[in-house]
N, C-alpha and C positions, 0 to 999 in steps of 0.2 A: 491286736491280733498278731500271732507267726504269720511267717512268709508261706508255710504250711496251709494256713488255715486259710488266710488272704486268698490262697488258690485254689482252695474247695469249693469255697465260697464266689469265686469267680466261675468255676467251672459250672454249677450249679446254677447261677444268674444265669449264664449264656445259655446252656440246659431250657430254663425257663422261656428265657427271649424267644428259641429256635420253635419251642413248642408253643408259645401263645401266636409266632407268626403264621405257625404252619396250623392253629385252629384244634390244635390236640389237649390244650391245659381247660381240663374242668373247671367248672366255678362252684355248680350247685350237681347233690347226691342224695338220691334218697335208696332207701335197702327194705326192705322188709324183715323182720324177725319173728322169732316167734308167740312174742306180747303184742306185735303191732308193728307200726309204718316207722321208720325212723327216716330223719330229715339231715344232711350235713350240708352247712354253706361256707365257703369258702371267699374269701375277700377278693377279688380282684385287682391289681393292679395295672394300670398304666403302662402304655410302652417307652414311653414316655423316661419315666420310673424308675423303670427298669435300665432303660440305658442308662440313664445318669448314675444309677448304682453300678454297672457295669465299669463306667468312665472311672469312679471313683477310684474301684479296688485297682483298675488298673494302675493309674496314678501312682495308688501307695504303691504299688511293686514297681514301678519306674519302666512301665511297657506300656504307656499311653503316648499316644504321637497326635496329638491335637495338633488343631491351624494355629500357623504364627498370631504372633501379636503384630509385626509390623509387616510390610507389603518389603519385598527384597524387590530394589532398583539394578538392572542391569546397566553397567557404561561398557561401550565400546570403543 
């Protein structure tokens, strides 16, 4: 993926995150027309999931600040 797209696609993840935490992202729809009932279901994901795709894209564009790997000793 471009550096472009990496951040659509990030913008979009966070988009998602902001909305499943705040209880606004549908799962399941149903409509009515004019033959009848129609039904859409929609997958759910994990927040879980979601962050870690989040963590990912970050990584590839080099703007993830994760925890060290080692513990930093101070001497006085």
């Amino acid at each position: 993926m471009t550096q472009e797209q990496l951040r659509a696609a990030l913008a979009a993840a966070q988009k998602a995150y902001t909305e499943m935490m705040l209880g606004q992202m549908g799962v399941s729809f149903s409509y009515a027309q004019g033959d009848g009932t129609r039904s859409v279901t929609y997958k759910a994901t994990s927040l879980e999931n979601l962050n870690q795709f989040i963590r990912d894209i970050q990584i590839r564009l080099g703007i993830y600040c994760g925890p060290r790997s080692r513990y930093q000793r101070f001497r006085y």
